[in-house]
ChimeraX commands (.cxc) that place a marker at each C-alpha (Angstrom):
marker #1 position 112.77,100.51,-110.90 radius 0.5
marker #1 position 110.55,98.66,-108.45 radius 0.5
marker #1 position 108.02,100.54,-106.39 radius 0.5
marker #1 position 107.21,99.27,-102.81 radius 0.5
marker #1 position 104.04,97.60,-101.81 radius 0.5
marker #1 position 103.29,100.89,-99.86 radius 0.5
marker #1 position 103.89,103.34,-102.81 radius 0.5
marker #1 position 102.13,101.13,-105.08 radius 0.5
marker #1 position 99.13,100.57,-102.62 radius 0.5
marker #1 position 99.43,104.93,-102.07 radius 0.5
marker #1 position 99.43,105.56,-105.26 radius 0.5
marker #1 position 96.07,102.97,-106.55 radius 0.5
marker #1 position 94.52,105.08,-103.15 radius 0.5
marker #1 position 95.36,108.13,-104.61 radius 0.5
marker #1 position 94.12,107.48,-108.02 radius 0.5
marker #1 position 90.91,105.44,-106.85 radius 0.5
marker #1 position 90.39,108.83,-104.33 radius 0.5
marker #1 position 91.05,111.03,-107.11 radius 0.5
marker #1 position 87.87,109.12,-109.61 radius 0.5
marker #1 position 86.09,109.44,-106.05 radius 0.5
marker #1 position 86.37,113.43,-105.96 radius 0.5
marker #1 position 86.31,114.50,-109.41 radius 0.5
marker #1 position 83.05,112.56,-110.22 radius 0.5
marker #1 position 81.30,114.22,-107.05 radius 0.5
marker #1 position 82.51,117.43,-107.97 radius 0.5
marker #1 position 81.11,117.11,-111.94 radius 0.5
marker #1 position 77.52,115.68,-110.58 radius 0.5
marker #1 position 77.80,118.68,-108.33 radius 0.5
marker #1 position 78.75,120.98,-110.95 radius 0.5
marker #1 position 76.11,119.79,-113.45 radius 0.5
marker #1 position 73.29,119.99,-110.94 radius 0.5
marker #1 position 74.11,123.34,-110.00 radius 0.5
marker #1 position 71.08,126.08,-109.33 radius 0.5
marker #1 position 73.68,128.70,-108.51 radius 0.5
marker #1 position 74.08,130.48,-111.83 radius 0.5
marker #1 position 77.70,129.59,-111.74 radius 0.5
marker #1 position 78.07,126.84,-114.24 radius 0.5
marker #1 position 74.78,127.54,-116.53 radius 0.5
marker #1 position 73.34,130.93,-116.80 radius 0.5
marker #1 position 69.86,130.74,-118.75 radius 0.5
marker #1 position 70.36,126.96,-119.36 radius 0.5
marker #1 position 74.17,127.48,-121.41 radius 0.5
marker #1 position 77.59,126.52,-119.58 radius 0.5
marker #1 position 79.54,129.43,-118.37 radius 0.5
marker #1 position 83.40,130.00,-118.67 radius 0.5
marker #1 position 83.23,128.40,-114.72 radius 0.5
marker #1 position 81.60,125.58,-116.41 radius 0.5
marker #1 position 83.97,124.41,-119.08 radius 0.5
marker #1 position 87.33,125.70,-116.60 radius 0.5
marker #1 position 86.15,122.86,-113.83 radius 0.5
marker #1 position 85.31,120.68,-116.62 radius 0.5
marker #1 position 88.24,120.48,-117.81 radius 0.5
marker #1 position 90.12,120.79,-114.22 radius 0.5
marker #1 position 88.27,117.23,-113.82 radius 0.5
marker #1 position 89.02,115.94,-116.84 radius 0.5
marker #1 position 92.37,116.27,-116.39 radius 0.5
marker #1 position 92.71,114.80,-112.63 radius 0.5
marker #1 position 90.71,111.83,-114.28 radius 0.5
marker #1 position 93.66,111.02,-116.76 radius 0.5
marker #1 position 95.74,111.75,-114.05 radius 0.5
marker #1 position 94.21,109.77,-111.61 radius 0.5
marker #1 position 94.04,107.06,-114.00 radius 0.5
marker #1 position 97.80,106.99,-115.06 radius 0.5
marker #1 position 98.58,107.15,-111.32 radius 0.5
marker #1 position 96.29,104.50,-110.17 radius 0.5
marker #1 position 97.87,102.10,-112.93 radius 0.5
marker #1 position 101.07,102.41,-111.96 radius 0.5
marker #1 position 99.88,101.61,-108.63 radius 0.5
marker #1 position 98.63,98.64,-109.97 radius 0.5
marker #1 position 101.04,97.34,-112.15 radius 0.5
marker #1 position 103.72,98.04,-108.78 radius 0.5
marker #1 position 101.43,95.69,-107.12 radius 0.5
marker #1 position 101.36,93.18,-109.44 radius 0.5
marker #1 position 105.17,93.41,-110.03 radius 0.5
marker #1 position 105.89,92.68,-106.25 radius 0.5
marker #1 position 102.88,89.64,-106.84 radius 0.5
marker #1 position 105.34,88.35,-109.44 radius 0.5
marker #1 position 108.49,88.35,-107.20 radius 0.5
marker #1 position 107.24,87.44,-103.89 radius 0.5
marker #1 position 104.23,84.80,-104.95 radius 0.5
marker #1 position 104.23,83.56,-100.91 radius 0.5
marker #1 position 104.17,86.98,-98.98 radius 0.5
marker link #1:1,2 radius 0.2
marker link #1:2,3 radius 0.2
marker link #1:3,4 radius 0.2
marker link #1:4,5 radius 0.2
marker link #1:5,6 radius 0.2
marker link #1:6,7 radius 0.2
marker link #1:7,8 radius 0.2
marker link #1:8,9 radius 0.2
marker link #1:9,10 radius 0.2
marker link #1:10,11 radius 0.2
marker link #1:11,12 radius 0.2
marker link #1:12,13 radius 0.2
marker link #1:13,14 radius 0.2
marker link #1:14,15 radius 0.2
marker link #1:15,16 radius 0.2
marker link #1:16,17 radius 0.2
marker link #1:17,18 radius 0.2
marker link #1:18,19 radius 0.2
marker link #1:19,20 radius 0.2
marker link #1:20,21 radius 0.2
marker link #1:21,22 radius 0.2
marker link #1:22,23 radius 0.2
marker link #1:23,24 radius 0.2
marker link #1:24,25 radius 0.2
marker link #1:25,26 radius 0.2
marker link #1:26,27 radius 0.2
marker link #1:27,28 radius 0.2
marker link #1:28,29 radius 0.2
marker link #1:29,30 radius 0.2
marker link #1:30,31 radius 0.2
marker link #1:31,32 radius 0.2
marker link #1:32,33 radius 0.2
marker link #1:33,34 radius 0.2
marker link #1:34,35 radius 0.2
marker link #1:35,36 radius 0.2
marker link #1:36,37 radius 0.2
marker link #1:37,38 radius 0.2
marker link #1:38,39 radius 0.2
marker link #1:39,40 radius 0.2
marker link #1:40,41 radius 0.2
marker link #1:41,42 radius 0.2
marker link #1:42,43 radius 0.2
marker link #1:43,44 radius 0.2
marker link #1:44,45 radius 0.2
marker link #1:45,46 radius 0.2
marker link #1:46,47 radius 0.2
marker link #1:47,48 radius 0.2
marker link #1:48,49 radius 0.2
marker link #1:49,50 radius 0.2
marker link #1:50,51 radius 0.2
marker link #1:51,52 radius 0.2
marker link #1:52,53 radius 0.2
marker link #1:53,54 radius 0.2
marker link #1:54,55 radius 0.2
marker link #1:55,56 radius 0.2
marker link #1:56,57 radius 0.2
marker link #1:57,58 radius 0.2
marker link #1:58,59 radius 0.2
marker link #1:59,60 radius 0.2
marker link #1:60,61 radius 0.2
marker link #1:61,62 radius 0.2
marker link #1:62,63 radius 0.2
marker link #1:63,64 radius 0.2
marker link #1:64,65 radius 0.2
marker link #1:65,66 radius 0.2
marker link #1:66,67 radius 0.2
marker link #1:67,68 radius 0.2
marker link #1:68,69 radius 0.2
marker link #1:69,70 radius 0.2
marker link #1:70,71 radius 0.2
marker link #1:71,72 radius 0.2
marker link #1:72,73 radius 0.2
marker link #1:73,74 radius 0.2
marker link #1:74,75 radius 0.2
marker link #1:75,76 radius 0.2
marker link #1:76,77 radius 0.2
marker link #1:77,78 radius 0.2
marker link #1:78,79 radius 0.2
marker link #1:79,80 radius 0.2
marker link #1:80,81 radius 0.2
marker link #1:81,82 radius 0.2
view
């Protein structure tokens, strides 16, 4: 199967957008004063759920964004002059 230049150019976005996110969120979540994440300095249950949530959309992300990229440089390798 060959992906198009626009699915493989959405889909490295939508990984590259998903790192983007996810590491916002976890610098977020480890600075927070809230009492959600830490309660007297240890990591709550809301704490290790979101960690993992981001963990996951970082594998995700990644697997996404290569497929992207290898659909990219699949069309590179049949059309060299467009």
């Amino acid at each position: 199967m060959r992906l198009s230049r626009r699915a493989s150019w959405f889909l490295l976005a939508f990984g590259a957008w998903s790192w983007f996110v996810w590491i916002t969120f976890v610098r977020n979540l480890w600075k927070d004063s809230s009492g959600l994440a830490f309660e007297d300095g240890d990591p709550t249950a809301y704490f290790w759920v979101h960690l993992l949530l981001a963990v996951t959309s970082f594998a995700l992300g990644t697997a996404i964004g290569l497929l992207g990229l290898r659909g990219l440089r699949a069309n590179q390798r049949q059309d060299p002059l467009s």
